[in-house]
N, C-alpha and C positions, 0 to 999 in steps of 0.2 A: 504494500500500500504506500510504506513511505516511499519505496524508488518510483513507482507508477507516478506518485504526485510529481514527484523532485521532473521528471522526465519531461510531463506538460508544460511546468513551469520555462523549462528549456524554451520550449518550443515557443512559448509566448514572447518571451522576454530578451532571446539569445539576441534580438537586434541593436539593444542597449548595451551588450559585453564589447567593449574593442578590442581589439589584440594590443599586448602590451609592444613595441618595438626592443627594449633591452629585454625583457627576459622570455619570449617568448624566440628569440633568435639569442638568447642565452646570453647572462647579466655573468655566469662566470664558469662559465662552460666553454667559451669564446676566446680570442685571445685581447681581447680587452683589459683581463684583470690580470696580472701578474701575483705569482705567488712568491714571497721573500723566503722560504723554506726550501724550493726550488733554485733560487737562486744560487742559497748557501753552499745545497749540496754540490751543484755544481762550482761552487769555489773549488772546496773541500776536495772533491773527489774530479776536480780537472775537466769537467764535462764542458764539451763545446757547442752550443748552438741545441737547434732542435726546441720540442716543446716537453719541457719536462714538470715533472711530478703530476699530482691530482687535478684532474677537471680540465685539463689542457690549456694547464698556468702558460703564458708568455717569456721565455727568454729568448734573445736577438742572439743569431749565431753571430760569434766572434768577440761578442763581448767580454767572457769571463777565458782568463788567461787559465795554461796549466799549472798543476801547483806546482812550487818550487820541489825541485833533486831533494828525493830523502824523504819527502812530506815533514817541512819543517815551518809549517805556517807557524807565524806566532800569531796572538789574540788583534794585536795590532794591525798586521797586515791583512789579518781575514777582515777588520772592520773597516780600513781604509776600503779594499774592495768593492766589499757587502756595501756601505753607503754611496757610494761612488756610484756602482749601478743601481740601486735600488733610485736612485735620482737621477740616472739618464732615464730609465725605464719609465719613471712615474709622467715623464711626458707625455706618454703616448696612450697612456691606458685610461679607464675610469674609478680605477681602484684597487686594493692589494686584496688576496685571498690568504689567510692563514691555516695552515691543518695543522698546526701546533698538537690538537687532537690526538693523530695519529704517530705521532712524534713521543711524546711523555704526558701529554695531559691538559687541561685547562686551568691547573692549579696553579698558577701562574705566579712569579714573583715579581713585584714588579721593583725591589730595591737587590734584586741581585747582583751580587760586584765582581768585578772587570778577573779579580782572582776564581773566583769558582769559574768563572763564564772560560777564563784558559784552562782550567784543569780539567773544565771538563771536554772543548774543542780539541787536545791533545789525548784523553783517554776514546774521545768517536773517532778521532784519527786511525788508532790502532786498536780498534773495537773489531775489524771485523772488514771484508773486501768482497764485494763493492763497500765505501763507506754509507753507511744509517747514520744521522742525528738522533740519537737518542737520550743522550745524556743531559738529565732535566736543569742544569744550571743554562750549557749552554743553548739549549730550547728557550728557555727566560730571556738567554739575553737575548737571541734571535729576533724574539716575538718583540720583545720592548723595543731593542733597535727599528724596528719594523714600526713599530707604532709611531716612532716618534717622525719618520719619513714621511710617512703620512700625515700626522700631524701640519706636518712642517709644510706639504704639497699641497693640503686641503683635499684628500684624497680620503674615504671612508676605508676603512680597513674589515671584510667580508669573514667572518670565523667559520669554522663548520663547528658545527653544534648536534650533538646524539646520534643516533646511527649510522653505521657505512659500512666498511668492511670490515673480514675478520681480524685484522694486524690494528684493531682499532677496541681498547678497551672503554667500552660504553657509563663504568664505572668511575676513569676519569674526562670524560667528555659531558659531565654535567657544567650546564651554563653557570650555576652559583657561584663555580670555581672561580669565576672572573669577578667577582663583586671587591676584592681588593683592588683591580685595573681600572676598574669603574668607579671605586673611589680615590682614586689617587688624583690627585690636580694637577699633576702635570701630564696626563694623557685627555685628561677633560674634554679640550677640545677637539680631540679626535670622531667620529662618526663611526661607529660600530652595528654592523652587519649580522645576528643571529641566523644565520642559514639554517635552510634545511626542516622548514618547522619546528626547528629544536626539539623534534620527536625522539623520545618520547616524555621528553623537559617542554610540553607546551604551555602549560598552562605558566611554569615558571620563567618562560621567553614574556609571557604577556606582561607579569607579575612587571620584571624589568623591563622590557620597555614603557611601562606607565610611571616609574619611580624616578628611572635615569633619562635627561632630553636625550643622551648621545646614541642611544639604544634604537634600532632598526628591526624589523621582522621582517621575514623571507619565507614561504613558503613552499619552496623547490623538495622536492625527491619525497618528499609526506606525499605532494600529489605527484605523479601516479602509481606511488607505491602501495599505497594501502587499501585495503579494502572502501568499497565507497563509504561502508558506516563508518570506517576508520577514518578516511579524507575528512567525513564530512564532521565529526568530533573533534580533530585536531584542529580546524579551522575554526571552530565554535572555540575553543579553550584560547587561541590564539586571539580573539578577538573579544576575549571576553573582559581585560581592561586595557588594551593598547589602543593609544589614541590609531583614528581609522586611516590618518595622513602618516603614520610608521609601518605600515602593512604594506607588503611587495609584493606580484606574482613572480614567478619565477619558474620556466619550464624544467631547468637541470637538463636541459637535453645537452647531446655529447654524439659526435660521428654519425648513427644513425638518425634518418629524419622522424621514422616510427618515434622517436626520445620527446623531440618536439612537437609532433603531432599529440600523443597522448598526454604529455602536461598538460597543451593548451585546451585540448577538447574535456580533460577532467576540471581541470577550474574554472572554465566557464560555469562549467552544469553546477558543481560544490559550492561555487560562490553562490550562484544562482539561489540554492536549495537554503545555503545559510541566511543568506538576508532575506527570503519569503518567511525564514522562522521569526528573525526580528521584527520582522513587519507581524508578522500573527502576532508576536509576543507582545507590541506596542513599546520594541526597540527603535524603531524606525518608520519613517513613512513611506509609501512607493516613490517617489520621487529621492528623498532619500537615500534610499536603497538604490535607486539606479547613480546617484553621484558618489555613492560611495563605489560601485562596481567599478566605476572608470578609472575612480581614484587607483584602488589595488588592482588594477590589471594593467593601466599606464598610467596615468597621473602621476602618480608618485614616483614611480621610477624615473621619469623623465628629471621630476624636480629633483628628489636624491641626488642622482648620478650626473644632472644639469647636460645632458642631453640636448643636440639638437638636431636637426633634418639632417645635415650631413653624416653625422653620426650616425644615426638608427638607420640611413640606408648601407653607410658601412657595416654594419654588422649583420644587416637583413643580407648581403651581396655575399658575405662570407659563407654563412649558412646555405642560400641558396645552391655556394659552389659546394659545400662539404655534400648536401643529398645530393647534386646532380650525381656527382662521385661515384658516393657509396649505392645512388640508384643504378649507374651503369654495371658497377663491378658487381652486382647484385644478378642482372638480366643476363651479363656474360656468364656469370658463374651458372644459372639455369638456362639458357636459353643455348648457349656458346653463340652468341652474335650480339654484335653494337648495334644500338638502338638510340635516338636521338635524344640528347640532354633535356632535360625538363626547363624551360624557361624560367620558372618561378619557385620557392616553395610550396606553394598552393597546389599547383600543379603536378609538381615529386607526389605529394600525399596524397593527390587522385588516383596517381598511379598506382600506389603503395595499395591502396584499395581497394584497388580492381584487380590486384595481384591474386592467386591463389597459392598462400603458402601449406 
């Protein structure tokens, strides 16, 4: 009964949902956002060019040098580096991504000193080949470094927040962890990114962002991972005290276009479902309900990220080439023959449609 409702409602109202331009062609899935984690390791471990680490973070090949004969970085010259790019880099992007998460935790220190942060860059040195960042001093210092680049850029810095993979303990990827970063005054001015729904930490994403202004919500990979009564709860917990102008859509799509199609086709209908309950509930009125839709599906991202036409068609152009891509290698792989590139997104996903897998 309640999917039959939620489905009509689709139907009536889908003409009011826009598509968002950043995150439905991907706010960090993209190479828009560069990851400083990413970066590191390619100090560290000499990596040249290419897209490395999660979410298909941004590094420019040829920026980061090989390490010195021996691996004898000191703390210094890893951070002369590490800042040095992290500031040509923030030119070109709309923001930093952190998976600090996946690394040691979100238990974050934010007065870590320059001694632990070496003790610990020279014990991941010879931890282990390929090198891991693992070592939670210098994870702190990383992140902090990190932060304060952003800071400094006027660039939001994007965290991943609760679930993902298995090399990811979900026990230190609670968002609370960061409530010292968030109060510390000298990171203040930074813009902070809760990605991910902060499933299954939602209702405590909401908690902070109603408490802290710098606090952001994201709700990428919640939708289309979970069940619809799951979507459609975590976005009710998410919204249940975050002001409505901190709320982002976010596909999480990534290489396949199916990634983006199914974000954006599930939060249309989710968002849909949740604000016809506010409206029943006498949270909202129809009208309302339809400025807040635009708000979380583009409105706010635009203004976050300060987006503009140049931009969102840069990123729509990127996307469109990643499906054409993955749609041919796709048709060759079944068909064994080339078949004409998809002009559009739009287009890629008709195809996808009409496919019989």
């Amino acid at each position: 009964m309640y999917v039959q409702r939620k489905s009509k409602v689709h139907q009536r109202k889908s003409k009011h949902i826009p598509r968002s331009p950043l995150c439905q062609y991907g706010s960090h899935g993209g190479t828009l956002v560069v990851d400083p984690f990413a970066v590191a390791v390619s100090i560290v471990g000499g990596t040249k060019g290419g897209a490395i680490g999660y979410g298909g973070s941004l590094l420019v090949a040829g920026m980061v040098p090989n390490p010195p004969d021996g691996m004898t970085w000191t703390l210094g010259e890893f951070t002369n580096l590490f800042l040095s790019t992290l500031k040509s880099l923030s030119k070109d992007v709309v923001g930093f991504k952190s998976i600090a998460a996946y690394h040691s935790g979100l238990n974050i220190n934010p007065l870590v000193t320059s001694e632990e942060a070496d003790d610990g860059l020279h014990k991941d040195l010879h931890a282990s080949v390929p090198i891991r960042i693992r070592n939670k001093s210098f994870v702190d210092y990383i992140f902090t470094c990190s932060l304060e680049v952003a800071a400094s850029s006027d660039l939001p810095m994007q965290i991943h927040i609760g679930f993902g993979d298995t090399d990811l303990d979900l026990r230190h990827a609670n968002l609370l962890h960061l409530q010292p970063i968030l109060e510390d005054d000298h990171f203040k001015n930074c813009h902070i990114v809760l990605l991910h729904t902060s499933y299954p930490y939602s209702k405590e994403a909401s908690y902070l962002s109603s408490v802290y202004p710098q606090v952001f919500l994201d709700f990428s990979l919640g939708i289309p991972k979970l069940s619809v009564y799951g979507m459609c709860s975590a976005i009710k917990e998410l919204l249940e005290l975050a002001p409505l102008n901190k709320v982002m859509f976010n596909t999480d799509g990534y290489a396949f276009p199916e990634t983006f199609y199914l974000g954006t086709k599930w939060a249309r209908e989710v968002i849909t479902s949740v604000l016809l309950d506010a409206c029943d509930g006498g949270d909202l009125s129809i009208q309302e309900a339809i400025e807040t839709t635009q708000k979380i599906l583009r409105g706010n991202a635009i203004n976050f990220y300060k987006l503009d036409e140049d931009t969102t068609q840069i990123m729509k152009s990127k996307v469109v080439n990643v499906a054409a891509d993955y749609h041919t290698q796709y048709l060759e792989m079944k068909e064994g023959t080339v078949h004409r590139l998809p002009k559009s997104l739009d287009e890629a996903v008709i195809a996808l449609k009409r496919m019989k897998f």
